[in-house]
N, C-alpha and C positions, 0 to 999 in steps of 0.2 A: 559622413556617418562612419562612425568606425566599427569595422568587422564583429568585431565579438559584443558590442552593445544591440545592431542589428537581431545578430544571430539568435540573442537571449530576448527580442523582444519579437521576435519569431515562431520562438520556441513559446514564452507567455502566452501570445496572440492564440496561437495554435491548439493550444489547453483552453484556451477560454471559447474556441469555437467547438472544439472538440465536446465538450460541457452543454454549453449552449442546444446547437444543431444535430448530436451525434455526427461520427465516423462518416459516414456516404453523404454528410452535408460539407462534410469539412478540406474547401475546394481552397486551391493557392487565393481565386480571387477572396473568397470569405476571410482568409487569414490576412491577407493586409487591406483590408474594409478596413474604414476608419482611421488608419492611419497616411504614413507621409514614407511608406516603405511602398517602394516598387516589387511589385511582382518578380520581378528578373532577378531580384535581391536570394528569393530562396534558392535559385536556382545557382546562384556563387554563390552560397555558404552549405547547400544541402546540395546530393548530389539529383534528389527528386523530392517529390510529395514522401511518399513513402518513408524516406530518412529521416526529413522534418519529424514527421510522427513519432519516428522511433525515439529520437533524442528527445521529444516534448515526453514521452512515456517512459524514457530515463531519467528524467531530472526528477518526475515524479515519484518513482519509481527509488531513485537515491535518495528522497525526504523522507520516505519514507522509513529506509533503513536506518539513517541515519536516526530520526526519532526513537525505532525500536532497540538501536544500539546503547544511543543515551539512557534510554530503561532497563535496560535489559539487565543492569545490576542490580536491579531489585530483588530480585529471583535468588539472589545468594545473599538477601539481609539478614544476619541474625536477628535471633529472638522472636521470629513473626512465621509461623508456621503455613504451609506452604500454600494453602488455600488463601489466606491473605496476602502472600506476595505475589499471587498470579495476577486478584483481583485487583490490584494498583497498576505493576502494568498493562492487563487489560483496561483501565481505565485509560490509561496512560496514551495509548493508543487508540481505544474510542474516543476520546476529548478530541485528538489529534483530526480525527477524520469527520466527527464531528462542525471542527469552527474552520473548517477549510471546504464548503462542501461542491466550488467549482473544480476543486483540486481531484476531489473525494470521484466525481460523477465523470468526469474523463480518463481517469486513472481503472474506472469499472470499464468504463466502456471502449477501453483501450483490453484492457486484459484480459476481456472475453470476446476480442475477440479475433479474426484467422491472423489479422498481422503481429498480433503478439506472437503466435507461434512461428510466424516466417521468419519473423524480422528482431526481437526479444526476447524469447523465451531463454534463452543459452545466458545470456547478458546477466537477465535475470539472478536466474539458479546462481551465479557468480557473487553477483552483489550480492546474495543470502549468506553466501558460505562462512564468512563471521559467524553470522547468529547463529546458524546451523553448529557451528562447533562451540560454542558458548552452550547450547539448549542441548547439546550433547552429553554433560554434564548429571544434567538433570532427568534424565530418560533415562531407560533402563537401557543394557549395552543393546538388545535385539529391538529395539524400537526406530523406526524408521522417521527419524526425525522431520526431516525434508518432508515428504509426505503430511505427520502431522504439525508442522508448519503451514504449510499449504492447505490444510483442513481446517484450520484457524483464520486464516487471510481469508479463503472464502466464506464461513460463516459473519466473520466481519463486515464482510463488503455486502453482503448479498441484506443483511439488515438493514445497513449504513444506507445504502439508495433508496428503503422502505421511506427513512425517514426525512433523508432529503429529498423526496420525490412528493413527500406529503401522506404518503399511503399509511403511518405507522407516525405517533407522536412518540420526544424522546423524554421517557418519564422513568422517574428511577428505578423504578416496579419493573418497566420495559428493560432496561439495562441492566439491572441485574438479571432478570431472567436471560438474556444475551449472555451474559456470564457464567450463568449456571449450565445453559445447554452445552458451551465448549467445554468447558472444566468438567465437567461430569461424561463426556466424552473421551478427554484426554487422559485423564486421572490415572486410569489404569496402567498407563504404560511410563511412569512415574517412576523412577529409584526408590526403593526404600530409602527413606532417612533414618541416620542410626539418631539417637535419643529425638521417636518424633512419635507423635499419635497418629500420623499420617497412615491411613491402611493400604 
């Protein structure tokens, strides 16, 4: 078996138990159930449980970015004023979380909870730092972007498991209203655009 084919079905395995069982279910043996990977395997490629987690909550964690960077040029389309260019990368990003919802439900339940702060949190903030200066842009200078970043990823998420958990169906009414609530939140702390009706 070679190392880094291991590692990355590991790191899969580990997401999909993570999803599955929750965090306190999610034992070395549960991650290589079912498959033809030995137990001893995490422990040459991770230096514990722990690490496993952290790298399966980074990969996640970098799809993520990576999706919202791919969008993130939207925000600066001409001719489409700015409530419509939020609501496409909002879109853009709910679709995202959406049609992935094993990806979606270990990525929540990774990020609230103690081991993101021990073991990702720092990581994290880093792999933002792109967006963070792109969304810089768009804010006024005194707005604390990071923060309302993070005010955004949570109302995301905190919906997002409504509706993969079953508690909330996703209907457009539903989704836009999800849109309205962030938008109408953030709005305020907005740059003026010179030639805009934006208030």
């Amino acid at each position: 078996m070679k190392c880094v084919n291991v590692r990355e079905r590991l790191i899969d395995n580990a997401i999909k138990v993570i999803a599955a069982n929750g965090l306190d279910k999610t034992t070395t043996k549960a991650i290589v159930s079912g498959t033809d990977i030995n137990e001893a395997y995490i422990y040459s490629n991770f230096s514990d449980k722990e690490e496993l987690l952290a790298r399966a909550f980074d990969s996640l964690d970098e799809e993520l970015v990576s999706k919202l960077m791919l969008h993130l040029p939207i925000m600066f389309t001409p001719g489409l004023d700015r409530e419509s260019r939020s609501r496409m990368l909002f879109t853009s990003i709910w679709t995202f979380l959406m049609g992935n919802r094993e990806k979606c439900i270990a990525f929540i339940r990774y990020y609230y909870s103690p081991y993101f702060i021990k073991y990702s949190a720092d990581d994290h903030k880093l792999r933002y730092r792109p967006a963070v200066e792109m969304f810089s842009s768009v804010f006024a200078d005194e707005a604390d972007v990071w923060m309302i970043l993070n005010y955004i990823l949570d109302v995301m998420l905190s919906f997002a498991v409504r509706v993969h958990n079953g508690h909330m169906r996703e209907e457009d009414d539903y989704v836009e209203h999800i849109f309205r609530v962030i938008y109408r939140s953030v709005e305020q702390y907005f740059k003026k655009e010179e030639n805009s009706n934006d208030e």
